[in-house]
Structure formats: C-alpha cells, structure tokens
DODO-72466 format. One record per residue (C-alpha): residue number from 0; residue in one letter; x, y, z. Coordinates in Angstrom, 1 decimal. Each point is the difference from the previous one (the first is absolute). Example, Ala and Ser with C-alpha at 12.3 -4.5 7.8 and 13.67 -1.06 7.14 Angstrom:
<recs>
{pos:0; code:A; x:12.3; y:-4.5; z:7.8};
{pos:1; code:S; x:1.4; y:3.4; z:-0.7};
</recs>
This chain:
<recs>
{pos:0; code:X; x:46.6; y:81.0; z:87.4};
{pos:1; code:X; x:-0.5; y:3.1; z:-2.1};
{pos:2; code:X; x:-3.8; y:-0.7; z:-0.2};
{pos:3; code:X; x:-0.5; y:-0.7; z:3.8};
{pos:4; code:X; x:1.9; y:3.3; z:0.7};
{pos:5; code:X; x:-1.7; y:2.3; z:-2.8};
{pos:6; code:X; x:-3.2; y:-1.2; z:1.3};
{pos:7; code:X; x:1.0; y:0.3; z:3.8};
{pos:8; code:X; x:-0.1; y:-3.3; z:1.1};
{pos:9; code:X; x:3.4; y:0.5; z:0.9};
{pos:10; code:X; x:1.3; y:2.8; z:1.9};
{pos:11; code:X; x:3.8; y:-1.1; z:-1.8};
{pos:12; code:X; x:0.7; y:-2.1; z:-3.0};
{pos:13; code:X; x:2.1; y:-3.1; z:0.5};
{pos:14; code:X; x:3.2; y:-0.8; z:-2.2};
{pos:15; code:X; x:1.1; y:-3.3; z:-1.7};
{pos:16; code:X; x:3.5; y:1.3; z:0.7};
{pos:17; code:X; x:-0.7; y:-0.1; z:3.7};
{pos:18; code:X; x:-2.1; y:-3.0; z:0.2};
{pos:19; code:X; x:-2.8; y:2.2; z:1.5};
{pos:20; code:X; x:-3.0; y:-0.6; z:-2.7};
{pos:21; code:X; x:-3.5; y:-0.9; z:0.9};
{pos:22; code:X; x:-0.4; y:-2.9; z:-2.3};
{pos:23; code:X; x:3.3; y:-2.2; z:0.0};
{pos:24; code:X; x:-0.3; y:-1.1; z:3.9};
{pos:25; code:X; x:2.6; y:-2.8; z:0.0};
{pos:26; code:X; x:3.2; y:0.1; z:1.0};
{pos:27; code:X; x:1.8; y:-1.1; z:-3.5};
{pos:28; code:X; x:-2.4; y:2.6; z:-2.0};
{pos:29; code:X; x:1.3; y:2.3; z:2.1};
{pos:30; code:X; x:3.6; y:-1.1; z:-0.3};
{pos:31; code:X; x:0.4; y:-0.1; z:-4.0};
{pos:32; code:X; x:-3.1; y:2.5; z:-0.5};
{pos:33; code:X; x:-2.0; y:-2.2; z:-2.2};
{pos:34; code:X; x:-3.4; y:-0.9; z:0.6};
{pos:35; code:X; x:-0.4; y:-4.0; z:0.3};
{pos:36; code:X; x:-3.8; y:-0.2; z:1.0};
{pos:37; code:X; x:-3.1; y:1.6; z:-1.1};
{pos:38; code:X; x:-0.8; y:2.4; z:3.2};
{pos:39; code:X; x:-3.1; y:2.3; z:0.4};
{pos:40; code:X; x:-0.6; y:3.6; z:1.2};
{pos:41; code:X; x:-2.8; y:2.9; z:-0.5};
{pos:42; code:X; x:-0.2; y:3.4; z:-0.1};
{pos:43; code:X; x:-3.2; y:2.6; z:-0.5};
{pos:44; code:X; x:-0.1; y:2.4; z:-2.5};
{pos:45; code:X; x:-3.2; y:1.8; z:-1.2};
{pos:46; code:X; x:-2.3; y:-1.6; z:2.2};
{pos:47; code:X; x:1.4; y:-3.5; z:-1.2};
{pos:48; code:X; x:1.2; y:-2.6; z:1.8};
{pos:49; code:X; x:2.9; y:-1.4; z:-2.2};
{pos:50; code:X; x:1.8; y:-3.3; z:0.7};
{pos:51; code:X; x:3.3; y:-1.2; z:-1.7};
{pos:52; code:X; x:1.7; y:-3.3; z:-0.3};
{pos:53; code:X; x:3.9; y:0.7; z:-0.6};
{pos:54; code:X; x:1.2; y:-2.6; z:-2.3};
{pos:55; code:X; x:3.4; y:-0.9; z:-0.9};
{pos:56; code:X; x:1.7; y:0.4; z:-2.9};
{pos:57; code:X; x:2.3; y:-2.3; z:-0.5};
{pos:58; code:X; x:-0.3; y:-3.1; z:-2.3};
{pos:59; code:X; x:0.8; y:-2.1; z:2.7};
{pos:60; code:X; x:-3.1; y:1.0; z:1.9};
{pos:61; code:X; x:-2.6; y:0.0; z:-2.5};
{pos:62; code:X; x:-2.4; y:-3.0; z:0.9};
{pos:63; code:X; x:-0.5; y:2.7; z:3.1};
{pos:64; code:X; x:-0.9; y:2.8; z:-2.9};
{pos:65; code:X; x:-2.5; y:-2.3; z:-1.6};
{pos:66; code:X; x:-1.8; y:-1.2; z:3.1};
{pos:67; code:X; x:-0.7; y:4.2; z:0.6};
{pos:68; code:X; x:-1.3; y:0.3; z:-3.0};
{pos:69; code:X; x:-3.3; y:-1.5; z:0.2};
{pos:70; code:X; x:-1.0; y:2.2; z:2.9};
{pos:71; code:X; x:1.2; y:3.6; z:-1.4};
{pos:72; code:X; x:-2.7; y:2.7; z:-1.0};
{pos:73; code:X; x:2.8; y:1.7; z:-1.9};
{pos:74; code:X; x:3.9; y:-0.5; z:-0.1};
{pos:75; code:X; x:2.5; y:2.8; z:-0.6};
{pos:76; code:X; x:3.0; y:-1.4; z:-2.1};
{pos:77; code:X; x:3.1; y:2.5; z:1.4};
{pos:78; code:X; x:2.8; y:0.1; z:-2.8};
{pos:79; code:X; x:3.4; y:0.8; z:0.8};
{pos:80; code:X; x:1.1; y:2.8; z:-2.2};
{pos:81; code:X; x:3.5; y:-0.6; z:0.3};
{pos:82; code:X; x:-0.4; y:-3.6; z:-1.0};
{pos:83; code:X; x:-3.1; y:-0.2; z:-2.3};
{pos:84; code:X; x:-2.3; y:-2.3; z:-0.7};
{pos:85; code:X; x:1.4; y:-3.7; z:1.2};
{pos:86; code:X; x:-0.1; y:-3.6; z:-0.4};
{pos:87; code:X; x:-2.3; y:-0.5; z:2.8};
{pos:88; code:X; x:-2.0; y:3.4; z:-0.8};
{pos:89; code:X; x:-1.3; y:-1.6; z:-3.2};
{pos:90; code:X; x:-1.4; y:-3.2; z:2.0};
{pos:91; code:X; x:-1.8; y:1.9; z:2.3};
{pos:92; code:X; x:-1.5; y:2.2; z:-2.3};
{pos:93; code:X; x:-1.1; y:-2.8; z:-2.0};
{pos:94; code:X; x:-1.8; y:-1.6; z:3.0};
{pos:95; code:X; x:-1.2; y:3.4; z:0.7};
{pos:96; code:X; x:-1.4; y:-0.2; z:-3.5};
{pos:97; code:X; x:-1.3; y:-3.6; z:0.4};
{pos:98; code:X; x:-2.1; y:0.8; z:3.0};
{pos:99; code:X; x:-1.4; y:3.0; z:-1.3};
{pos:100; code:X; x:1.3; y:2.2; z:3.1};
{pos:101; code:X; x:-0.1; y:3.7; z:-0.3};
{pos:102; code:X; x:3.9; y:1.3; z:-0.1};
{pos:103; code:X; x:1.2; y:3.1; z:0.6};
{pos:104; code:X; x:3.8; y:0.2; z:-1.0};
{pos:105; code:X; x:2.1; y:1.8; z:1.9};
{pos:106; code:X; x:3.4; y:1.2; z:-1.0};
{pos:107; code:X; x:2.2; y:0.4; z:2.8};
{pos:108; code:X; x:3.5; y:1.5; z:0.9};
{pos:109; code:X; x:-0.5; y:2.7; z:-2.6};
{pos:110; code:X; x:2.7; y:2.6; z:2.2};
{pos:111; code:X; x:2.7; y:-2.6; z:-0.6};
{pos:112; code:X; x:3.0; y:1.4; z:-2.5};
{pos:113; code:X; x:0.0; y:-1.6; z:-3.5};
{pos:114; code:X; x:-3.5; y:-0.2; z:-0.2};
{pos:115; code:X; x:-1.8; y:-0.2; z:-3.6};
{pos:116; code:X; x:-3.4; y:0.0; z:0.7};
{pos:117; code:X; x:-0.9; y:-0.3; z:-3.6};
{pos:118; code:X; x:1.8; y:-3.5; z:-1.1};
{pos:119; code:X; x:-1.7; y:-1.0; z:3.7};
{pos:120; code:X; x:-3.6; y:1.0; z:-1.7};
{pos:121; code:X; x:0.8; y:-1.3; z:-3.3};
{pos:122; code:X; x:1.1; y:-3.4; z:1.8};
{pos:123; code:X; x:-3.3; y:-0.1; z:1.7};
{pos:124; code:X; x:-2.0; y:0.3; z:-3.5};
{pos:125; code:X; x:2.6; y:-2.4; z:-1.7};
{pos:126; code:X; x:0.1; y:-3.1; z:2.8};
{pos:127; code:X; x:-3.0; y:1.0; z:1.9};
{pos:128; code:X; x:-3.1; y:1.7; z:-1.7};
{pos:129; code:X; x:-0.7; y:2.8; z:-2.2};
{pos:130; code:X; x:-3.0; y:0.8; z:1.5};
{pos:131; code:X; x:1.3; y:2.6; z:2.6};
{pos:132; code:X; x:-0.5; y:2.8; z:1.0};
{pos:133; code:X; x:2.6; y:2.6; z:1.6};
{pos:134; code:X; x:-1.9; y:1.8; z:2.4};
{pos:135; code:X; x:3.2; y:2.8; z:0.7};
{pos:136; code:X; x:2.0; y:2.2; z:-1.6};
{pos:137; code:X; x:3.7; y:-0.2; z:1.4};
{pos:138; code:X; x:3.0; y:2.6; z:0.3};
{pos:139; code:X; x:3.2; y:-1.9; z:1.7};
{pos:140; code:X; x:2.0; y:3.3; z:-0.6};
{pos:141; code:X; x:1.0; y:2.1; z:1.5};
{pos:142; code:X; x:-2.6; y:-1.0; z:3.0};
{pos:143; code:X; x:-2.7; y:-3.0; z:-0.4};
{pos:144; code:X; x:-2.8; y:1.0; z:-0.6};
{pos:145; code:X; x:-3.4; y:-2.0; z:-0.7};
{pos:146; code:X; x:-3.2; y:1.7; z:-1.7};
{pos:147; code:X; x:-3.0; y:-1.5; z:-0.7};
{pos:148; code:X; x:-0.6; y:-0.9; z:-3.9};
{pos:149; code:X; x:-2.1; y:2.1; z:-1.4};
{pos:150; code:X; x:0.8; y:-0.7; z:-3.9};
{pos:151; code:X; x:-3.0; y:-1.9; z:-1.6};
{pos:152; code:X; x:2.4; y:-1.5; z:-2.6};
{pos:153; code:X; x:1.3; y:-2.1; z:3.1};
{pos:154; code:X; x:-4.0; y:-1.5; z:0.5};
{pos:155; code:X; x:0.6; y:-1.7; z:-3.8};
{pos:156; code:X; x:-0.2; y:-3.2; z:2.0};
{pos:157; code:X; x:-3.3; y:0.5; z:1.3};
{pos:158; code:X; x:-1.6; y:2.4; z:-2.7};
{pos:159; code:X; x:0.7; y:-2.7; z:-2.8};
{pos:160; code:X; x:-1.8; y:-3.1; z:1.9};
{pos:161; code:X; x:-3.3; y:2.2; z:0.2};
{pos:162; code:X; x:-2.2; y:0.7; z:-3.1};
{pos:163; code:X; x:-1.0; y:3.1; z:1.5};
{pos:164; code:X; x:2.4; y:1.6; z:1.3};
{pos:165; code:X; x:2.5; y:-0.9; z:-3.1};
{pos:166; code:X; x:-3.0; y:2.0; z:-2.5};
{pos:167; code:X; x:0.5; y:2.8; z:2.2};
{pos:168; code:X; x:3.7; y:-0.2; z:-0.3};
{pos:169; code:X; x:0.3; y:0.0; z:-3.9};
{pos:170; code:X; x:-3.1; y:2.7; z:-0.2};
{pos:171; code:X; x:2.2; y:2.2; z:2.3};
{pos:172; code:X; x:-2.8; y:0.7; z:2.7};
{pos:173; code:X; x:0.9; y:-0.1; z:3.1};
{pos:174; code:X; x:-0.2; y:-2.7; z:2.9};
{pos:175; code:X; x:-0.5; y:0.8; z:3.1};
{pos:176; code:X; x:1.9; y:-1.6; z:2.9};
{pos:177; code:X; x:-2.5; y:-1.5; z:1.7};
{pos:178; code:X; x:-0.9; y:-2.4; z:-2.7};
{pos:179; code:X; x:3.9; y:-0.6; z:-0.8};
{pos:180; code:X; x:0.2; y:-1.0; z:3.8};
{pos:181; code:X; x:-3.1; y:-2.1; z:0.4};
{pos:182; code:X; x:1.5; y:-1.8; z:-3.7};
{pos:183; code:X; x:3.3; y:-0.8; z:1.8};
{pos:184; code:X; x:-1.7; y:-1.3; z:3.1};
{pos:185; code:X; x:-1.6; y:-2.3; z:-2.0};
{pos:186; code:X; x:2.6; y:-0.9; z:-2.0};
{pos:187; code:X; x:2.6; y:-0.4; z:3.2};
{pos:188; code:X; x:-2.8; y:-1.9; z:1.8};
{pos:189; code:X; x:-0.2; y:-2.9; z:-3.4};
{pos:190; code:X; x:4.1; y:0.1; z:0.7};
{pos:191; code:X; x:0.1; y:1.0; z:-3.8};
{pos:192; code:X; x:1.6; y:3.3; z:0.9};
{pos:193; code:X; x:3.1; y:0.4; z:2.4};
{pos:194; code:X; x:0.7; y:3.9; z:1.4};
{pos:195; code:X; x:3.7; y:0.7; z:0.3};
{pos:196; code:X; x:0.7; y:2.3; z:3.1};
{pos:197; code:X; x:4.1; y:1.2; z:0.8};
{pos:198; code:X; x:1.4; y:0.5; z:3.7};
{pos:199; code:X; x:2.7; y:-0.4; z:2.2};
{pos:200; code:X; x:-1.3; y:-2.7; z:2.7};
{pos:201; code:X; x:2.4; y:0.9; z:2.5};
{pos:202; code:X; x:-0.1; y:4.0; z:-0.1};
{pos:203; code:X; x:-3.8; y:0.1; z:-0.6};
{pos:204; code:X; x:0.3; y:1.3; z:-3.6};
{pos:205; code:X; x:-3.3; y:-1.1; z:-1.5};
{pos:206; code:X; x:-2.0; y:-1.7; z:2.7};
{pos:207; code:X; x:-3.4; y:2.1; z:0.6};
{pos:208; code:X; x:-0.4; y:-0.5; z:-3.7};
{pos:209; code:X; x:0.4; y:-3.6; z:0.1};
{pos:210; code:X; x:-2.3; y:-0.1; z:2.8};
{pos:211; code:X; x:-2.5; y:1.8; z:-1.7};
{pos:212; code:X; x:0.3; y:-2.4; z:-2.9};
{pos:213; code:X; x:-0.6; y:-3.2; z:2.4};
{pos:214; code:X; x:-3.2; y:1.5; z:1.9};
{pos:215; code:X; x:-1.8; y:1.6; z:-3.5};
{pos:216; code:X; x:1.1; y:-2.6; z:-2.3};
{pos:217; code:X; x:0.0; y:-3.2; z:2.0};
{pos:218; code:X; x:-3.5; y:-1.9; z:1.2};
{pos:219; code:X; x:-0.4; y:-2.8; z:2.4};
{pos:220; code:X; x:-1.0; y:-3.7; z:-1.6};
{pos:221; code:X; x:-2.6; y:-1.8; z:1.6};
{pos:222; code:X; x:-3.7; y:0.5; z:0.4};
{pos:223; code:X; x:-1.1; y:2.8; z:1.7};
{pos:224; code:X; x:-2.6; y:0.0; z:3.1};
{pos:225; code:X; x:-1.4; y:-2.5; z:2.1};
{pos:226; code:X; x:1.4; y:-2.9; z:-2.2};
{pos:227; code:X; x:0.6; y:-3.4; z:1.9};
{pos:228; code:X; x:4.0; y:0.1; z:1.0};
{pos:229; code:X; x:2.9; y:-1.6; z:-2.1};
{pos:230; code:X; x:3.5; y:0.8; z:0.5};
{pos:231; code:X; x:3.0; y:-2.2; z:-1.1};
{pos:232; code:X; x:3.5; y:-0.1; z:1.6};
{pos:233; code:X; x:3.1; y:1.1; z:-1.9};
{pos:234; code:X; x:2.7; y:-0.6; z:2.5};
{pos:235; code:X; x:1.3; y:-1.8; z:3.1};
{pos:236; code:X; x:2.6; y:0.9; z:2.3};
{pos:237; code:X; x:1.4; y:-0.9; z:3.6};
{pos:238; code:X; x:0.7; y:2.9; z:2.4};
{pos:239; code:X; x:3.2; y:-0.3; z:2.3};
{pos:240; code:X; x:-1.7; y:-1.8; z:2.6};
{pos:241; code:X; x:-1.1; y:-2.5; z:-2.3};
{pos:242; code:X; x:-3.7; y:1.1; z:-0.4};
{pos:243; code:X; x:-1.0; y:-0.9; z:-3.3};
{pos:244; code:X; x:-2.2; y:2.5; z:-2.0};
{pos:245; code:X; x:-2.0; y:0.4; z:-3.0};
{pos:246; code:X; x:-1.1; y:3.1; z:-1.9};
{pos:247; code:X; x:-3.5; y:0.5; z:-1.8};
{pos:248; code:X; x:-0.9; y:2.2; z:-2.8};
{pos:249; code:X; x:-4.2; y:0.6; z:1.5};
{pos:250; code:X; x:-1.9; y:0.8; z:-3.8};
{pos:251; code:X; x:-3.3; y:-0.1; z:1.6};
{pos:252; code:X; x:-1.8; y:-0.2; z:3.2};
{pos:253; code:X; x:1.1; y:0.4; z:3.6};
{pos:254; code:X; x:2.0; y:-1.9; z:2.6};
{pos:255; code:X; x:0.0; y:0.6; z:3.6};
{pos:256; code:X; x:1.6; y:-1.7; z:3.0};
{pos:257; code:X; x:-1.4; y:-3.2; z:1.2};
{pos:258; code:X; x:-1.7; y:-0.7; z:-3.3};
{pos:259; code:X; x:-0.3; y:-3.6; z:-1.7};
{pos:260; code:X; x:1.1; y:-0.2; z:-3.7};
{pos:261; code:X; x:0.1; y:-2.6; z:-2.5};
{pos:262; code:X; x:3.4; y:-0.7; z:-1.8};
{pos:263; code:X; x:-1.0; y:-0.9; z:-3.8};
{pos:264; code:X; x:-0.1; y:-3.9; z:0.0};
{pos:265; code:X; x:1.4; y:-0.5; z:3.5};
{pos:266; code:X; x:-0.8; y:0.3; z:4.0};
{pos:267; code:X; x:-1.5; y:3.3; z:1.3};
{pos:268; code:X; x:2.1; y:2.5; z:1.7};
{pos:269; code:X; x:-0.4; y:1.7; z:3.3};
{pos:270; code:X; x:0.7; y:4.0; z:-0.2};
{pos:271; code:X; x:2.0; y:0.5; z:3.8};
{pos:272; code:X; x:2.7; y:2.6; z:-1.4};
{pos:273; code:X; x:0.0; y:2.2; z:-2.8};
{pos:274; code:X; x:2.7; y:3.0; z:-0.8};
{pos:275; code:X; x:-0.2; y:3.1; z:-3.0};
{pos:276; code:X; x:2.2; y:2.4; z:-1.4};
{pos:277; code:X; x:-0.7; y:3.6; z:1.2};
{pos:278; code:X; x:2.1; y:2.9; z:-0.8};
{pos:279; code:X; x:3.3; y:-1.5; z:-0.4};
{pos:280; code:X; x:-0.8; y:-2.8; z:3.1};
{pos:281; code:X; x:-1.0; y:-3.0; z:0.2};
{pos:282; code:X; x:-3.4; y:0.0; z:3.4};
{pos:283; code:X; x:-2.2; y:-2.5; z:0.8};
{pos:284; code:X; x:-3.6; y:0.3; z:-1.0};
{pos:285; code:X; x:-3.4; y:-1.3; z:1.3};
{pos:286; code:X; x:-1.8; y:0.4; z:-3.8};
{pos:287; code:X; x:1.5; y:0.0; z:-3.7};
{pos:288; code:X; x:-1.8; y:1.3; z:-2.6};
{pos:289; code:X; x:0.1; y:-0.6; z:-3.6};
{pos:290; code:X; x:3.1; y:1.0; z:-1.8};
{pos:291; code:X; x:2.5; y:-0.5; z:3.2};
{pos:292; code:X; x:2.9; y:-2.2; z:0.2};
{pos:293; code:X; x:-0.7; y:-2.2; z:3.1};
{pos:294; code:X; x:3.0; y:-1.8; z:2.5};
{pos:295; code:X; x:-1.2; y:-2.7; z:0.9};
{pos:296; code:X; x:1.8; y:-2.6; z:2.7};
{pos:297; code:X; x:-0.9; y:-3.9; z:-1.3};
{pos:298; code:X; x:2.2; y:-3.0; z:0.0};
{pos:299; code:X; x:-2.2; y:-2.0; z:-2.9};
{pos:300; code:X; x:-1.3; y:3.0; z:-2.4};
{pos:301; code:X; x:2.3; y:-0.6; z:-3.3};
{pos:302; code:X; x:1.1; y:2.5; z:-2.8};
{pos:303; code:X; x:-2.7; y:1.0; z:-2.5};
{pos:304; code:X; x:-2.8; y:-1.3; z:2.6};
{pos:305; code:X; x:-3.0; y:1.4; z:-0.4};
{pos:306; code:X; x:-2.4; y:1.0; z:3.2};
{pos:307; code:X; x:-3.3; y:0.7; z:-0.7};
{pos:308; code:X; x:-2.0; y:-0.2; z:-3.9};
{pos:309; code:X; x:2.1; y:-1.7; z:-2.3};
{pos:310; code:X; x:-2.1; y:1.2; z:-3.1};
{pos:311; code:X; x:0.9; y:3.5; z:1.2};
{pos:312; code:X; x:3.1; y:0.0; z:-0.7};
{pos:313; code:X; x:0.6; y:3.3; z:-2.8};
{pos:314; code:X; x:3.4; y:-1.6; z:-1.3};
{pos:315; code:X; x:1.7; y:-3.1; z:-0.1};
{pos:316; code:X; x:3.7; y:-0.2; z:1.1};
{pos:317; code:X; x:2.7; y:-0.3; z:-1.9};
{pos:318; code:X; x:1.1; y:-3.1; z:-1.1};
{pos:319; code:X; x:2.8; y:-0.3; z:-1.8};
{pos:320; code:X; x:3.1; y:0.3; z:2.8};
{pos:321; code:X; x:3.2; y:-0.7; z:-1.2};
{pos:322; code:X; x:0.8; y:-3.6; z:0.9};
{pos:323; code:X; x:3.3; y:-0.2; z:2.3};
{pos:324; code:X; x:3.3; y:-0.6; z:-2.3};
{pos:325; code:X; x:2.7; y:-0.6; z:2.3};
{pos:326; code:X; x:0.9; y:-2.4; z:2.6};
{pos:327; code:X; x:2.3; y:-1.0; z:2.8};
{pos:328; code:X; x:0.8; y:-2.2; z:2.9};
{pos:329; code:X; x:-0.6; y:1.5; z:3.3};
{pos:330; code:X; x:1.8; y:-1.7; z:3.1};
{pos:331; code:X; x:-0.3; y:0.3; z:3.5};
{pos:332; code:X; x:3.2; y:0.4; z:1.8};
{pos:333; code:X; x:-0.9; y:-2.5; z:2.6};
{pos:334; code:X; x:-2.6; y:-3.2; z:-0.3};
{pos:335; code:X; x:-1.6; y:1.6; z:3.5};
{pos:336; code:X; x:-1.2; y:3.6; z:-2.5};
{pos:337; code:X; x:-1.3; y:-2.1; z:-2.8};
{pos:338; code:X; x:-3.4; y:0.1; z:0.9};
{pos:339; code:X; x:0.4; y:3.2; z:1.1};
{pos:340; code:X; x:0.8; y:1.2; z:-3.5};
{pos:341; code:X; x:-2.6; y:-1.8; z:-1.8};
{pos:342; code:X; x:-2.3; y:2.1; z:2.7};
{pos:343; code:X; x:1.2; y:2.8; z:-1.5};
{pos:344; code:X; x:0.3; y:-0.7; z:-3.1};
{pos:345; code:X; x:-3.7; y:-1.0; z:-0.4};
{pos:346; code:X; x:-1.0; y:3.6; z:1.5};
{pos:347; code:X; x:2.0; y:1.8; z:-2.2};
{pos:348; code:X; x:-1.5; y:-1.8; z:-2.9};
{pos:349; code:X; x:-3.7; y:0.0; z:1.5};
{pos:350; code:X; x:0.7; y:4.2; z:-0.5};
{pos:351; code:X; x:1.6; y:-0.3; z:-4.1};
{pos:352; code:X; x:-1.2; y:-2.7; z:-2.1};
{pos:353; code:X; x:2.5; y:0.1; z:-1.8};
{pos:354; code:X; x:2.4; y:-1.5; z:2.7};
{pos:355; code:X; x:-0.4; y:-3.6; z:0.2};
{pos:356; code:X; x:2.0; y:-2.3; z:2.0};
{pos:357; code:X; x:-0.3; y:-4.1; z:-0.1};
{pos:358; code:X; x:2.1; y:-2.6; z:1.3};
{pos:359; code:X; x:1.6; y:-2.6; z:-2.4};
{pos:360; code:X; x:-1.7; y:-3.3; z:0.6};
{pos:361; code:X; x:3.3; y:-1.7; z:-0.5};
{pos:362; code:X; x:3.1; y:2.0; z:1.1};
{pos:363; code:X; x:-2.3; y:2.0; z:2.4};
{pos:364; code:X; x:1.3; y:3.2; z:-0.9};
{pos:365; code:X; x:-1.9; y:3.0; z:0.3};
{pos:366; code:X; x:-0.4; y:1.9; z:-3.1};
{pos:367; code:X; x:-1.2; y:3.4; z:-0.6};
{pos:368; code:X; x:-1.3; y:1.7; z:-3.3};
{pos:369; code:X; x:0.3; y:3.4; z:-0.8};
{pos:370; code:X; x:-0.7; y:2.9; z:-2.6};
{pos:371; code:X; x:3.5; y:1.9; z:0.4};
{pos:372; code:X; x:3.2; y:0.6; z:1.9};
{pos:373; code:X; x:-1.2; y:3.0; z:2.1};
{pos:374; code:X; x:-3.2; y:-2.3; z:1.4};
{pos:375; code:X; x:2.6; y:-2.4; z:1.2};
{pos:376; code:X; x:2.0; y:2.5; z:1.4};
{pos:377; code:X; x:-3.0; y:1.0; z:2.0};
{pos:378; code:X; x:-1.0; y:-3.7; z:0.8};
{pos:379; code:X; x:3.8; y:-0.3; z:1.8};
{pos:380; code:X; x:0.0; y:3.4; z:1.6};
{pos:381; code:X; x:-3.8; y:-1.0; z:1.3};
{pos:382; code:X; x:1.4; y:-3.6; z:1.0};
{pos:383; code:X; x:3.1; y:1.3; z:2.0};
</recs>
C-alpha cells in the first residue's frame, strides 16, 4: 500500500486493519488481515513500470510463495523489527538464495516501542547472510530519522569480494562512488549481496528509498528484443462468478488479443481476453509486452504451463513444495451436497497444490491433506 501511494498510484493508502488493501481482495483476507493468495499490482516510478506479486507469509501458505518465485525479477524480504528474523523468514531466504533472485531486505515497523535494531541486524548476518549491506543510518530518538549511509566501512561487504577495489582500500586511496555502486549492482544482481533498507510500511517511513533500491538495483529476466514469446503460469484462481483465471509472468515477446499460442507439450490456445496491472488496478489490454503479468481467462491452461518457447524459459520453478502433513475427514451435511463439496473442493485445490482431497475407495470418505491448521481454517471458512 505504501508503495502504490508514495508513487501515486493511489490517491489513499489502504489498511489491513480496515480490510481496505489493494492486494488481499477476498473476503476472509480481509477479515483476519492475512494474506492467503499471491495477488498482483503495479506502480511507476522513474520512468519504470514496476509490478509486484504480494505473497503470504505464513507457513501455511508457502507452496503459494514458491510458485512466485520463479517469475520474480527481484524479491524484497520485509522483516518485522519487533519480531526478528523467523522460522518462515529463513525458508524463504533460502529459496531466495536457491534461485539466485536479487533481494532487497527490508526492515519494517522500525517506529514501534522496544525496538533494537541492532540484535535485528545482527540476526540477519547470524541466520540469514553476512553479506549485507545497511544502506541507512537510523536515529529512533527523540524523532526517526533515516539518512543515507555514507560510511565506507559499511561497503566492507562489497569492497572485500573485488580485487580492485579491496587494493584501494588497504592503500588508503580513495574510491569513488560510482564504482562502489556499479560493484553492488553486480553483486545484488548474482544474489550474492542483499541491501538492508529500515521503514515503517504503514506511516511511509522509508519507502522512496526502497523504491529507488527496486528500480536501480533490480533487472528484468528474460531475453531482450524481438525474441519468440514464452511465458509460464504461476497461479490459478476463480473469481466470484466462478470465472476461472490464470496469471502469466510474459519474459519475452508479445501477446495481443485474438492471438494463437502454443501451450508447451499440449493443445494451442486462443488469446480472446487478456487483463494487466496498471497503477494499482487491474484493466484489460489488447497487447502485453515482455516483462508484464498477464490475466488470462482459460478453463484447461494448468499451473506452471508454459505458452510459447519452452527453451526460453530464464529459470526453472521451484520444486521442492512442502508435501501436505495433515489430514481429515470432510462430510457433507446432507447426501444431496456431497457432490457439491467435492466440486468445491477440487477448485480449491486446482488453486493450492498443496490441498489435495481423495475419496477412500472403501469407506468412501472424503479425505483432505493439509500443510497447517490456519489452511484448514481457511478451507472451512471458504467451504461455508
């Protein structure tokens, strides 16, 4: 929200308290303020089109995280620094690391009381990486302020991983700046060096930084130009009339309206709607261009599809998604809903992998599988 606003996509930013956010559009996100599915948005900033995909945080939801990842020019890990890094924070990170994706960590909820931003830093080298660099200087006291960091003892991470620079270093000559930040582009861009930014997400505290950090230090995947089109699909969902819809990270090439396209080892696929993300909406389009998350409307295109040049692809997903670990028996309350449920049940898993339902071939129960408590919870809130 603070990054739609700051860049004026938004003429207000929305609140999780009040269930007005751009990203978490159903109901029970709304209700308990968590994100439950991966949703997309966009905003300009410095003559750049930037699109996000809001993932969610929990454990519960992570098969959603991983199917993101694949498609992400750059990922900003936010860091709660009243709570630290987490459980979950350390998966991510290591996918992050797996996948070679740019990061940019941000450390939010700096104006909150009790704060100590050190042990939050030092956690981050400890659990996460030592190869960091703080990019601010921060006062909490009496008034926050945030000051760009200016000390060249705090570019150790990126002086000591270049020959050159680190002779200059010991010789005491200077550097110049420009060669420091070209060397940290380079370094962010191999995901072998992760800049830590502070803020406060929901007062603004730290955003146009942050912003600056994802246009300069982030660069889009795919091969640039005229290349023959290839796009892959990271997630499925149904709108409340029932439309089912797909969404397409485009790394090369150009879709319009009415075109044919090949789906990667499959039957070819007639163009006759396509939506974007523009400025905190989501409008129909007549042409995508490469980079763009496309909405597409299809009843048979499948996660992790591929449209287009399978041999384009710049990264392969991720594959390891945690396997479901629970189940239970679900039960119609009258014989006449049972198939009914198993409708629904089937769409909801069609949208997470990591919901599977079955029936028992000999009692003819249906079972369910599961990764936690708070996916069931949404399962029976969805069901009811």
């Amino acid at each position: 929200e603070s990054l739609l606003y700051a860049s004026g996509a938004i003429s207000e930013p929305g609140s999780v308290e009040k269930g007005t956010t751009r990203t978490d559009t159903m109901f029970l996100e709304r209700q308990r303020g968590i994100t439950i599915q991966a949703a997309v948005t966009s905003f300009q900033w410095r003559r750049c089109k930037v699109n996000i995909v809001d993932t969610p945080g929990r454990m519960d939801f992570l098969a959603e995280v991983y199917r993101s990842l694949a498609v992400l020019d750059g990922a900003i890990l936010v860091i709660s620094a009243k709570d630290g890094v987490q459980a979950q924070t350390r998966i991510l990170f290591h996918a992050l690391r797996k996948m070679n994706i740019p990061t940019v960590i941000f450390i939010n909820k700096i104006d909150q009381a009790g704060v100590d931003l050190q042990s939050v830093v030092q956690s981050v080298r400890d659990k996460l990486s030592a190869d960091i660099i703080i990019k601010q200087t921060v006062s909490l006291s009496p008034e926050i302020v945030l000051e760009e960091n200016t000390d060249i003892e705090a570019w150790d991470a990126v002086i000591e991983n270049n020959d050159e620079l680190l002779e200059k270093y010991i010789a005491g000559e200077p550097i110049s700046w420009e060669k420091l930040a070209r060397e940290e582009q380079q370094r962010v861009q191999d995901a072998s060096l992760f800049p830590v930014y502070h803020g406060s997400a929901k007062n603004g505290l730290g955003i146009q930084p942050l912003m600056d950090a994802v246009t300069g230090l982030f660069q889009p995947i795919g091969e640039q130009g005229g290349a023959a089109l290839c796009g892959s699909v990271f997630k499925v969902e149904y709108t409340n009339c029932g439309q089912r819809r797909v969404y397409l990270r485009l790394y090369s090439g150009t879709l319009r309206l009415r075109d044919t396209v090949a789906l990667a080892g499959r039957e070819k696929l007639k163009i006759t709607e396509m939506r974007i993300p523009s400025k905190g909406e989501i409008v129909r389009t007549d042409t995508a261009y490469q980079g763009e998350i496309v909405i597409l409307p299809s009843d048979s295109v499948r996660l992790n599809d591929v449209l287009g040049d399978q041999t384009r692809l710049p990264r392969k997903r991720w594959r390891e998604d945690p396997l479901p670990m629970l189940r239970t028996t679900i039960a119609p309350k009258t014989a006449a809903q049972r198939e009914r449920l198993l409708d629904a049940l089937t769409q909801l898993a069609d949208t997470d992998p990591l919901l599977r339902c079955e029936v028992d071939s000999i009692t003819h129960e249906i079972i369910l599988s599961f990764l936690g408590r708070v996916q069931l919870e949404v399962v029976s809130a969805l069901l009811s």
